[in-house]
ZAVEXNU-458650 format. One record per residue (C-alpha): x, y, z; residue in one letter. Coordinates in steps of 0.1 Angstrom, whole numbers. Layout:
N
c1,c2,c3,residuo
X,Y,Z,A
...
//
This chain:
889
c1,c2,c3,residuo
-7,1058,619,X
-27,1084,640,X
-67,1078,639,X
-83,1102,614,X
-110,1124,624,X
-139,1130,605,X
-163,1160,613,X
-197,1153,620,X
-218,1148,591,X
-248,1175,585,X
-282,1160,589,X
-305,1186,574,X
-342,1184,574,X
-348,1172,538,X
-347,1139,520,X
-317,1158,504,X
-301,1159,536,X
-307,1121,541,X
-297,1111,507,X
-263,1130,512,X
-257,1112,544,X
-261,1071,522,X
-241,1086,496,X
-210,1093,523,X
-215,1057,535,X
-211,1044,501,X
-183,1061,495,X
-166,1049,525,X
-171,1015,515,X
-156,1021,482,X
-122,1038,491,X
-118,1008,521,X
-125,984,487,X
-95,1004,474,X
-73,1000,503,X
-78,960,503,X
-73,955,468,X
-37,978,474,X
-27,945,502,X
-4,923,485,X
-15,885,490,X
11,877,521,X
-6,905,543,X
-43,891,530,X
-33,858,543,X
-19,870,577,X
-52,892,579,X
-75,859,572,X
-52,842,601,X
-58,868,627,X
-91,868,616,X
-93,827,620,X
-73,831,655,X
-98,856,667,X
-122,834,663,X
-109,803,680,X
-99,826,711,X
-137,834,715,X
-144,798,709,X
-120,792,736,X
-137,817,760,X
-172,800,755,X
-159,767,761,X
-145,784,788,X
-173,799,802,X
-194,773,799,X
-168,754,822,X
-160,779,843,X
-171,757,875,X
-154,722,864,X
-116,718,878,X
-95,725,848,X
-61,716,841,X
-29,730,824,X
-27,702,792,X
2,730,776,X
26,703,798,X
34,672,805,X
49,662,842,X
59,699,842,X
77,695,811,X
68,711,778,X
58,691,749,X
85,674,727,X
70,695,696,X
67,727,716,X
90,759,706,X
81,787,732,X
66,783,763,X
44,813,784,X
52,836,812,X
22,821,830,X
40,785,824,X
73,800,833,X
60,812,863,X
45,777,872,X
72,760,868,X
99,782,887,X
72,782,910,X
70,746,917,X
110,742,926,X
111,708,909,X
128,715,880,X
166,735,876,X
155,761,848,X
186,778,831,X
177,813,814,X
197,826,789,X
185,867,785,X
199,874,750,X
195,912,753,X
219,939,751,X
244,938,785,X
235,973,793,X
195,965,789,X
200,931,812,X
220,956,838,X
193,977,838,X
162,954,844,X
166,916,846,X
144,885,862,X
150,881,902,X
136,846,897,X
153,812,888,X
190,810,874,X
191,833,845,X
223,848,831,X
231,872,800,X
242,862,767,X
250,900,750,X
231,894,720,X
263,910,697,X
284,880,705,X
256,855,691,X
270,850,658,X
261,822,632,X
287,798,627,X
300,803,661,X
308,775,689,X
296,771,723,X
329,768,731,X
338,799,715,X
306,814,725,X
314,809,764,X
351,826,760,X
330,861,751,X
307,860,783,X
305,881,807,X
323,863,841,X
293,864,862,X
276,845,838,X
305,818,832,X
296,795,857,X
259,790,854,X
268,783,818,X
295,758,824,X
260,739,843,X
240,743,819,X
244,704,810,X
225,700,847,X
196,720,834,X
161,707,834,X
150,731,805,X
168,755,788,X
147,788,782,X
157,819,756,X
141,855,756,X
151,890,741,X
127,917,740,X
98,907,722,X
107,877,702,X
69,854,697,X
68,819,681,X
57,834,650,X
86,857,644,X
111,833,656,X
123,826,621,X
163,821,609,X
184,850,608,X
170,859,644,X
194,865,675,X
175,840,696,X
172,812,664,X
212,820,660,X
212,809,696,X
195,781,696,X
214,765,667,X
246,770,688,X
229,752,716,X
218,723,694,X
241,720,668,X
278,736,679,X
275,722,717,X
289,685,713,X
297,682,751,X
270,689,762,X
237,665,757,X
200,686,768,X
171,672,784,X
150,690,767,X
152,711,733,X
154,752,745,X
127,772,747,X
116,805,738,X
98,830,760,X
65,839,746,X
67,876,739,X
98,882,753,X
111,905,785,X
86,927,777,X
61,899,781,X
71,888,814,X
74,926,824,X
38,932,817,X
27,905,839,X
51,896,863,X
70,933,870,X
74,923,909,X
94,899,900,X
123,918,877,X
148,941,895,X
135,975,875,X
100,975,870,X
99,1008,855,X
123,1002,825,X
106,1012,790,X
111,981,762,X
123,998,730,X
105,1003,696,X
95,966,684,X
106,963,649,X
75,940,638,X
49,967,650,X
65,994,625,X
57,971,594,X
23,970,605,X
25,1011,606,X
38,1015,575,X
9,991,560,X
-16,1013,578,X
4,1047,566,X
-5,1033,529,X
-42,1038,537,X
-61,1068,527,X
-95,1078,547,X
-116,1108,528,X
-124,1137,543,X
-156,1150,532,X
-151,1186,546,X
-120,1188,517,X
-144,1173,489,X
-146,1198,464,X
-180,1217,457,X
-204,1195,437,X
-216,1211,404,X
-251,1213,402,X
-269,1215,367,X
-301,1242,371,X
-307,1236,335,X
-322,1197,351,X
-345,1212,372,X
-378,1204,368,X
-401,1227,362,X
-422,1238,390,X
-458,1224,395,X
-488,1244,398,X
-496,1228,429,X
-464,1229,444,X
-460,1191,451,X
-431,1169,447,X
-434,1143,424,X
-412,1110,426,X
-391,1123,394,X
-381,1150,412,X
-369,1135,443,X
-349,1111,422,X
-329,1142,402,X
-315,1153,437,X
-277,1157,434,X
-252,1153,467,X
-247,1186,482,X
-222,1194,515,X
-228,1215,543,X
-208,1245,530,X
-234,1243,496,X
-264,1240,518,X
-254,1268,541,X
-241,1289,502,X
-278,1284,498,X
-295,1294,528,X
-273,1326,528,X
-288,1334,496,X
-327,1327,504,X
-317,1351,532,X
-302,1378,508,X
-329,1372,485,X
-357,1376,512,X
-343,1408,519,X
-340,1425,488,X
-380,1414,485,X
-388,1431,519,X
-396,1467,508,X
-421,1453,488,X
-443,1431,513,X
-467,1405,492,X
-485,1382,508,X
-478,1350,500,X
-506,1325,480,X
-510,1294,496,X
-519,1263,474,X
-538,1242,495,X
-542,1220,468,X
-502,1204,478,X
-509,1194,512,X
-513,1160,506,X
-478,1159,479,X
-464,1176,514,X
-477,1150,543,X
-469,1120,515,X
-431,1139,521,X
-432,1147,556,X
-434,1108,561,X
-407,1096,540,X
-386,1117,559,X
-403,1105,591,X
-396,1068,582,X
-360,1076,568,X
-354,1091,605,X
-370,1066,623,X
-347,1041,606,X
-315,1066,609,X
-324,1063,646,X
-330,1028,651,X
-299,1023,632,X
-284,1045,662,X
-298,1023,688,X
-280,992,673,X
-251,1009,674,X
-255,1019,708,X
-269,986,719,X
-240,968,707,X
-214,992,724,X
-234,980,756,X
-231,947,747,X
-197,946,736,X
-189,966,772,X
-211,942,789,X
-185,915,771,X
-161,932,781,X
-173,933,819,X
-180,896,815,X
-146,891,806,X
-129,910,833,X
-153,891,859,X
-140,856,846,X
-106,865,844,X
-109,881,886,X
-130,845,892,X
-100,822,870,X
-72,840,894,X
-87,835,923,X
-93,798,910,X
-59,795,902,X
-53,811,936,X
-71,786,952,X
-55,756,936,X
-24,769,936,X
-26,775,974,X
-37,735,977,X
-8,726,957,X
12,744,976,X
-5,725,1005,X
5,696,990,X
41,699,979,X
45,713,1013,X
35,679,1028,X
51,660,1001,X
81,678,1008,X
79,667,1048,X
73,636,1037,X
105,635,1011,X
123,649,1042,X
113,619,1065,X
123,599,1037,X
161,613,1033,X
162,613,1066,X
158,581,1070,X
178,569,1039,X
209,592,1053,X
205,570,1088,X
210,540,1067,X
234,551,1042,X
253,564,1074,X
252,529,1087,X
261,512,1055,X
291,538,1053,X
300,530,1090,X
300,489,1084,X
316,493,1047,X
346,515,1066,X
343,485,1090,X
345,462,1061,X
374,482,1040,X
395,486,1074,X
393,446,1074,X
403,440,1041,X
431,465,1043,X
440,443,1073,X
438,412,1058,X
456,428,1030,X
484,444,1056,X
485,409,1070,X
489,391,1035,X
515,417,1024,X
533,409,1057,X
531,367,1051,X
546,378,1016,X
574,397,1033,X
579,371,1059,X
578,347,1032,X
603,365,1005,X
624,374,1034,X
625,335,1046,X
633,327,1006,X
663,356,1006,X
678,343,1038,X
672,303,1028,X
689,318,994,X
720,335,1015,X
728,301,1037,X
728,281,1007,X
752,306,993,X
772,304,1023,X
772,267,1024,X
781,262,989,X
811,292,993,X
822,277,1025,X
823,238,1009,X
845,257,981,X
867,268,1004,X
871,240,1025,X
878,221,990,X
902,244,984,X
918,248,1017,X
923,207,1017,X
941,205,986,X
966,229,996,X
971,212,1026,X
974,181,1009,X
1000,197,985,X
1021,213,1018,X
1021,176,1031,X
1033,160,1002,X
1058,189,997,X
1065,187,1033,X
1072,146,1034,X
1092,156,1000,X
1116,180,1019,X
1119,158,1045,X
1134,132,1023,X
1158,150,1013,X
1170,161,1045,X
1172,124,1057,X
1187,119,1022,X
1214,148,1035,X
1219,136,1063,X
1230,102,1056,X
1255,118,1032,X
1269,139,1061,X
1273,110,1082,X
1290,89,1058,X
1314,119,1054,X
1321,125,1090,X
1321,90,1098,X
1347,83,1074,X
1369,114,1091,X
1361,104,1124,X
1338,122,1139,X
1305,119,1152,X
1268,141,1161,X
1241,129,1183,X
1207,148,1181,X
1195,165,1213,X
1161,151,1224,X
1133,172,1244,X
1155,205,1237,X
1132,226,1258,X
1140,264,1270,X
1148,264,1300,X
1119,267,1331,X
1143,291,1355,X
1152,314,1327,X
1133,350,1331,X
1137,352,1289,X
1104,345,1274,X
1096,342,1238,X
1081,373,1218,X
1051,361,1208,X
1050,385,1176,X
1079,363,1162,X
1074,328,1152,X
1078,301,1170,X
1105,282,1152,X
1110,252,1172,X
1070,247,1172,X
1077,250,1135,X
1106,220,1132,X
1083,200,1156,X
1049,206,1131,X
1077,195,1103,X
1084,159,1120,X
1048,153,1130,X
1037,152,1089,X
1002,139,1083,X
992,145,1121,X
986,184,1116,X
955,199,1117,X
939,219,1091,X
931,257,1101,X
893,265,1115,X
874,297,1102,X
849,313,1118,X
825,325,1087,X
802,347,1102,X
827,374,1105,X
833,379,1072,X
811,408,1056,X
787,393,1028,X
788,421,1006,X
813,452,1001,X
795,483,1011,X
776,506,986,X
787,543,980,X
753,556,992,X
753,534,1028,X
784,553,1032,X
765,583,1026,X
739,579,1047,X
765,574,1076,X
789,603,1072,X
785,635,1086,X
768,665,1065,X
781,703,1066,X
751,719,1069,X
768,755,1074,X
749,762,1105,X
737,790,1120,X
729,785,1160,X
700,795,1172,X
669,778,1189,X
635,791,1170,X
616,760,1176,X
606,729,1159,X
603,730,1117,X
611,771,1121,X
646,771,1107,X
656,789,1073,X
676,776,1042,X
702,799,1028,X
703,808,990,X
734,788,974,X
726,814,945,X
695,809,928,X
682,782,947,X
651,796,963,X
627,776,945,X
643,746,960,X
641,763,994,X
602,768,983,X
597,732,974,X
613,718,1004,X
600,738,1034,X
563,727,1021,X
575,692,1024,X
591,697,1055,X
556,708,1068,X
539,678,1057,X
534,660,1088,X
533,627,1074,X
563,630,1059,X
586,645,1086,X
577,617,1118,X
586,594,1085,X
619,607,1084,X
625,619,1118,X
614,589,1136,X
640,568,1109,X
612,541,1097,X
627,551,1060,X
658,532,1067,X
637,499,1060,X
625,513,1029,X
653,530,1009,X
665,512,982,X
700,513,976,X
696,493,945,X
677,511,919,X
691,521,885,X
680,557,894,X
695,575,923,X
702,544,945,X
684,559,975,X
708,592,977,X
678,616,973,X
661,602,997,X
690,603,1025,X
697,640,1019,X
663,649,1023,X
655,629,1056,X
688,648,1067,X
677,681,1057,X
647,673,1073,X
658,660,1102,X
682,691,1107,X
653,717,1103,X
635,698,1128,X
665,698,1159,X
654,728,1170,X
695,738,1173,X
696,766,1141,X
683,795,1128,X
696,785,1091,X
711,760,1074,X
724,751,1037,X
710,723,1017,X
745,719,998,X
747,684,999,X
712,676,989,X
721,702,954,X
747,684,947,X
732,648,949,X
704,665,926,X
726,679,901,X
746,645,898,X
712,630,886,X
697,661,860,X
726,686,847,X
700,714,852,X
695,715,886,X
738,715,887,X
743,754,883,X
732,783,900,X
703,796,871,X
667,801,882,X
641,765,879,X
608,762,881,X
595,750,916,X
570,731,903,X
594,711,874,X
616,706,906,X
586,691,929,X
576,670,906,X
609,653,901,X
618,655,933,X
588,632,941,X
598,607,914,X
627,605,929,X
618,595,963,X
596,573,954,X
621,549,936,X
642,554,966,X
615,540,989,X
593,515,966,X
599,483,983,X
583,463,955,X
615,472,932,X
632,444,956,X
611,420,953,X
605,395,925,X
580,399,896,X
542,406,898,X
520,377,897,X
493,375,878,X
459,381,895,X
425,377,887,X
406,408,889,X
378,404,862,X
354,412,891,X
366,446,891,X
357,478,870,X
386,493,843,X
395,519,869,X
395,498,897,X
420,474,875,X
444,504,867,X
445,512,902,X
451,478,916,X
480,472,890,X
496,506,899,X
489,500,937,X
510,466,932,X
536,479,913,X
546,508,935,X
551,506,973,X
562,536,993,X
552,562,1013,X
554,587,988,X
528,568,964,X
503,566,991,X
503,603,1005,X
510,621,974,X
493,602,943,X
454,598,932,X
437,586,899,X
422,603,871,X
406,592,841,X
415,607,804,X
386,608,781,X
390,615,744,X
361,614,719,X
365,620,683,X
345,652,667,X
334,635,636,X
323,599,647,X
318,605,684,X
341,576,691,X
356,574,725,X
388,559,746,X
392,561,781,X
427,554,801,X
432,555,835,X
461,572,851,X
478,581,883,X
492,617,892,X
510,636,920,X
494,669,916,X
465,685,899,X
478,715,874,X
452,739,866,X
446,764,841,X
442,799,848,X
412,816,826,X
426,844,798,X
398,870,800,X
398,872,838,X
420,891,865,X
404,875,889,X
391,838,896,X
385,808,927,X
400,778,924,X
368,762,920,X
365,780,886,X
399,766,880,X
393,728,889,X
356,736,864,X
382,748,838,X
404,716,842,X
380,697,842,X
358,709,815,X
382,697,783,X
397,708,754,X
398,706,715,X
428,690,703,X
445,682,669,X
456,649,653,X
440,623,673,X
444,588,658,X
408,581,660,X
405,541,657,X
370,538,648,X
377,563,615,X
417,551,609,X
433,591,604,X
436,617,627,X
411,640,636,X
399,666,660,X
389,654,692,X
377,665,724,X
401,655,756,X
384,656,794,X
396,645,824,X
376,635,855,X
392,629,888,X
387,589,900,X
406,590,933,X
419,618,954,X
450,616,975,X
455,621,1013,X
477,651,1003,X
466,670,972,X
490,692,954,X
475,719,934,X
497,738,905,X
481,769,892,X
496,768,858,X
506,809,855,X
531,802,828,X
522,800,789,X
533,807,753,X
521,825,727,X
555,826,708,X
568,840,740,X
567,828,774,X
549,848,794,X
533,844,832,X
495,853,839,X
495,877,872,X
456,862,883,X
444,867,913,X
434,833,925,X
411,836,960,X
416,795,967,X
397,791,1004,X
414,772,1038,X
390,746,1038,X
387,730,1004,X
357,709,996,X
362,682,964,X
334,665,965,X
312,678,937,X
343,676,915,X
348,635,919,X
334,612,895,X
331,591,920,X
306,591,954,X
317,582,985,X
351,589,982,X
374,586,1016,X
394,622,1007,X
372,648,998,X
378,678,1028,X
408,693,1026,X
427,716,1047,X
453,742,1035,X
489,740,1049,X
517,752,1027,X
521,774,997,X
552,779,969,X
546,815,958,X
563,831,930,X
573,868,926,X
577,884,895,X
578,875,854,X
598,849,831,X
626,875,834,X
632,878,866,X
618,863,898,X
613,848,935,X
606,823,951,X
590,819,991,X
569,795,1005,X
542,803,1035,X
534,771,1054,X
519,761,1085,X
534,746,1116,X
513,718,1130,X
537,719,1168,X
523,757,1170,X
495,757,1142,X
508,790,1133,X
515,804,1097,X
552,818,1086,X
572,830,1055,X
602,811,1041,X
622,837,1026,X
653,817,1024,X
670,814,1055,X
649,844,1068,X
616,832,1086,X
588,852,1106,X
553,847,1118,X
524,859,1092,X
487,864,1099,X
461,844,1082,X
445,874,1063,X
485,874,1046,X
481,839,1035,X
463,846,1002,X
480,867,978,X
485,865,936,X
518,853,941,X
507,815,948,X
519,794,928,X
517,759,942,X
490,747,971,X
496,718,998,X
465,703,1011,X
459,677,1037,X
430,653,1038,X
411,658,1070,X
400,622,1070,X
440,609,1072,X
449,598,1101,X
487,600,1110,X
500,565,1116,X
515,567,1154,X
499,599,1158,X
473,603,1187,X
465,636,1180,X
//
């Protein structure tokens, strides 16, 4: 409400005059009697506590200025930390503290966007938080799908803050009450953020932006921005529009009763009586009057009388002249007061501005020595880390010392179990040898025994003949002698065929009976086993449906047997893993395929050495994978016809698959037990998944991640350790536009789920799931998960900027991991919707360390600045800490 003016009060030169003037005063002081009694009780009691506040703050300066030259200190925290009963804190503390650099402050500005656009804080990490999406009842979870995206990833850290600090406008302590934005906010932090656990409860900024903006504006991006209309000011306007001041230049006229004036005296004094009948009169009634004395005086002037003079009233008029004197006097001293305590309340005033000038350049002073200080301490805690990096270098030097001997010792055990199983398989073979031979020999003697005995039979009977023919020819007269040694003859150029039996050999083996030989067999000859369909495979010749050309090492297309470009994709990406192709190309697989598992008994991985190996020659400019389609639509009926797949469905199971076809530990017996109590849960998992699967394939491509589910009611938790062959991420819904860092934060950051069997309340519930990666692999597969369905299925067209050099380390759970720097080498992009669509790959040589595009069996050279584009779909990176085996470069 505007200040009313009042005009100067007439000060005439009668006891009248004076009179009027203490009448005014107490009439003042009634109508402000009437505006307090018109204050309801609430406002007296917020009056009485301003009041009582007032009071303390000048206590508090005294105190002050009486120890104005001690050192003082800031007892409003404790170790830079607000108290545990504290709600708001001060720009002055804010300051401090952001000053100081030892604590990560979060600030969440809960003003409008387009007010935070306009002027914001250029100090510590604050982002907005639009105060129309604070709502009651709302999540943090929900909350953090409505920010703005610049402001998404200093919230997802906001478990990392230090202190958590809220502001608006103008919000205070005292108006901080429920139903506020910044009290809606604060519930959400405390109540509706299970994941996350604070330090410290959030704070609110005394006084707001506006606050901070009066005393700090060097530090906010717009210094000249003007707050808007605070709401709790206008109650206190409309209190003060209630209040009615008089105005004694609108009073209406006094009446003034002649008919009580007292009768004049004969010697013109003034008694007491009459001084007392004097009514209140204003400055228009005194000058009504003078107007007529002076109208009156002039109708009298054209008859001039002396005037009488009764000296006889000179004492009745000194007795007057020194009441008014005195009432003057005291009108005038009353003055001076006044205008001695405006000079002391400016002197108060000056006092005040002199302390404050001396505290700043106190607080200048120590703040420059603390400065002094931390600056030191800071060399000091540089020396220190220093240091500790030298050693913690050196500890990581001899522990890679100590690991490369264990995995040694463990290379060497694995190769004395080998050696060993190898020596039981062989020992194992012989005997089965041994025991087949001594059957056969069994059997080989009893059917010689049973030709001799038929053979001694048959010649029996033959003697048995030919006595009979003798007896008949001897009793007709004639007789036969035997020829002895009936030998061919020596001279004759006729020699025996020796493809026909030798018949005389034959008559003469007859006549020598038990005195034949038995047969010897030579048993190593004979194969031990009957050759499996996919070693006769591996051996045969593949039509690859060439096309000639020489375009260099790993540079040769794949044609397009239809729709098979995502297999194309999938494949040229591994035939640029480096690893992977001297594996195949060099022919240390054949050792390790396994043509005995129930799965695809080592065909997969055949066709793709072959394919590999063919792309690799150097001889074509295209070739067709027909034979490697056909073993993979033998083993999953979807891959059989010529429809569009998913690359990623196809990677995935492609790896599977050549894993079984080159574990080695399927051939071997069954695990033994170990003791590894020594060891932590994830260390365990690993060790038993490490044991159970031994390939190539297991140790390039798979790492170890730990599943985390905790139940929403109880808080109950259960963790499970698992392996995995590729990272799939999710792509965020409110963004055309995102890094793959924000999509590992997403991935990592968990989910609600439904219907979780929670075992510490026995029935489902809601439950929150999070993953945290344990190991990562020597080559990391990352799937950008672009397809989803919301009753459709439907592909998100993001922009993902994913960088060459890829850093993992702040996302392990684990420090001091061997993989964490990665380098980008291939890339399965994807073209177009759910409908329709194609599939390349972009991938880098390592011969030429040059990029191309696979586009089927067409391949050209692209720049780096190509490489990134919003088709990717799949990313190949390789561990710059892995070391090729056999590789010296």
């Amino acid at each position: 409400m505007p200040e009313t003016k009042l005009k100067p009060l007439y000060i005439g030169k009668s006891i009248s005059d004076l009179k009027v003037l203490y009448n005014v005063d107490e009439f003042i002081k009634g109508k402000k009697a009437t505006m307090y009694k018109l204050l309801n009780e609430q406002q007296k009691i917020e009056a009485e506590q301003l009041v009582e506040e007032e009071r303390e703050a000048m206590e508090e300066l005294k105190r002050k200025q009486v120890n104005l030259e001690k050192p003082t200190e800031d007892t409003s925290l404790v170790n830079g930390m607000p108290g545990a009963n504290d709600v708001s804190i001060s720009s002055r503390q804010l300051y401090s503290l952001l000053n100081e650099k030892k604590m990560n402050i979060l600030i969440l500005d809960s003003r409008p966007a387009t007010c935070y656009a306009e002027s914001r804080m250029t100090v510590g990490n604050c982002i907005n938080v639009p105060e129309k999406i604070v709502e009651a009842g709302r999540s943090a979870a929900a909350l953090e799908k409505s920010l703005p995206p610049e402001s998404k990833l200093a919230w997802g850290k906001r478990k990392d803050a230090d202190l958590v600090v809220l502001l608006d406008w103008f919000t205070t302590e005292k108006s901080h009450q429920p139903g506020t934005n910044l009290y809606t906010l604060k519930s959400i932090l405390i109540k509706w953020d299970p994941d996350i656990i604070y330090k410290s409860a959030p704070l609110i900024l005394e006084g707001g932006y506006e606050e901070w903006l009066l005393k700090y504006p060097m530090l906010t991006t717009n210094s000249q921005v003007k707050p808007p209309h605070n709401p709790g000011l206008s109650e206190m306007d409309d209190l003060l529009d209630d209040v009615e001041y008089p105005n004694l230049m609108d009073a209406s006229q006094p009446v003034i009763d002649r008919a009580s004036k007292p009768p004049s005296c004969a010697s013109g004094s003034l008694t007491a009586d009459s001084m007392n009948s004097v009514q209140v009169v204003t400055q228009d009634s005194v000058s009504e009057v003078h107007s007529k004395v002076f109208s009156s005086s002039s109708d009298r002037t054209s008859s001039i009388v002396r005037p009488s003079v009764d000296r006889g009233s000179k004492a009745a008029a000194l007795q007057t002249y020194k009441e008014r004197s005195e009432a003057v006097t005291e009108l005038l001293r009353a003055k001076g007061l006044a205008i001695k305590s405006q000079v002391m309340e400016e002197s108060k005033l000056e006092a005040d501005k002199e302390w404050e000038v001396l505290r700043i350049s106190k607080e200048k002073e120590a703040e420059e020595e603390r400065t002094k200080l931390l600056q030191n301490r800071e060399e000091e805690l540089l020396l220190s880390i220093s240091k500790l990096e030298e050693n913690l270098q050196a500890e990581e030097i001899e522990k890679q010392l100590l690991k490369d001997k264990l995995e040694h010792s463990k290379q060497l055990e694995e190769a004395a179990e080998k050696a060993q199983s190898q020596k039981k398989e062989a020992e194992a073979k012989e005997e089965d040898v041994k025991q087949l031979v001594k059957e056969q020999e069994g059997r080989k003697a009893s059917e010689e025994r049973q030709r001799m005995k038929d053979a001694e039979q048959t010649k029996k009977l033959e003697e048995e003949k030919q006595k009979e023919r003798e007896s008949q020819e001897h009793e007709k007269g004639t007789y036969y002698t035997q020829l002895k040694n009936d030998e061919p003859s020596r001279s004759g150029i006729m020699k025996r065929s020796h493809s026909s039996p030798n018949i005389a050999q034959l008559v003469e083996d007859l006549d020598v009976g038990v005195k034949h030989k038995p047969p010897q067999f030579d048993r190593k000859i004979k194969p031990l086993q009957k050759p499996q369909p996919s070693e006769i495979n591996a051996a045969r010749q593949r039509d690859f449906s060439a096309v000639y050309g020489n375009k260099g090492h790993g540079i040769t297309g794949l044609k397009n047997l239809g729709n098979t470009c995502y297999m194309n994709s999938i494949i040229q990406c591994i035939n640029n893993t480096t690893p992977l192709v001297r594996y195949f190309c060099l022919g240390d697989y054949h050792e390790d395929v396994n043509h005995h598992n129930n799965s695809t008994q080592g065909e997969v991985a055949e066709e793709v050495a072959a394919v590999v190996r063919a792309l690799w020659s150097g001889e074509f400019r295209s070739i067709t994978c027909r034979d490697l389609k056909r073993v993979v639509g033998q083993h999953r009926k979807q891959f059989q016809g010529y429809e569009q797949q998913d690359s990623h469905e196809f990677f995935t199971i492609l790896m599977d698959w050549l894993h079984e076809d080159l574990n080695k530990r399927s051939r071997k017996s069954p695990l033994k037990e170990t003791s590894n109590d020594n060891l932590s849960p994830a260390d365990q998992a690993w060790d038993k998944f490490r044991r159970c699967n031994v390939s190539l394939i297991r140790n390039l491509f798979y790492g170890q991640q730990k599943s985390t589910v905790r139940c929403c009611k109880c808080s109950e938790e259960s963790e499970t350790y698992e392996a995995f062959s590729d990272l799939s991420l999710p792509l965020p819904s409110s963004s055309n536009k995102c890094s793959l860092n924000e999509c590992i934060k997403l991935y990592l950051y968990g989910e609600k789920i439904s219907g979780w069997n929670c075992p510490s309340c026995k029935e489902k519930r809601d439950a929150i799931k999070k993953f945290d990666i344990q190991k990562l692999p020597p080559i990391l597969v990352i799937h950008l998960n672009r397809f989803y369905h919301d009753g459709w299925w439907r592909k998100r067209q993001t922009y993902v900027d994913f960088p060459f050099h890829l850093d993992m380390s702040q996302f392990t759970l684990v420090p001091g991991q061997r993989y964490v720097s990665y380098d980008l080498y291939g890339i399965s992009n994807h073209y177009g919707t759910m409908e329709g669509g194609h599939y390349t790959a972009y991938c880098k040589n390592a011969e030429y360390g040059k990029w191309y595009k696979f586009d089927d069996h067409e391949v050209s050279e692209i720049s780096n600045n190509s490489v990134r584009s919003g088709a990717a779909y799949i990313l190949f990176y390789s561990s710059v800490e892995y070391k090729v085996p056999g590789n010296s470069s």
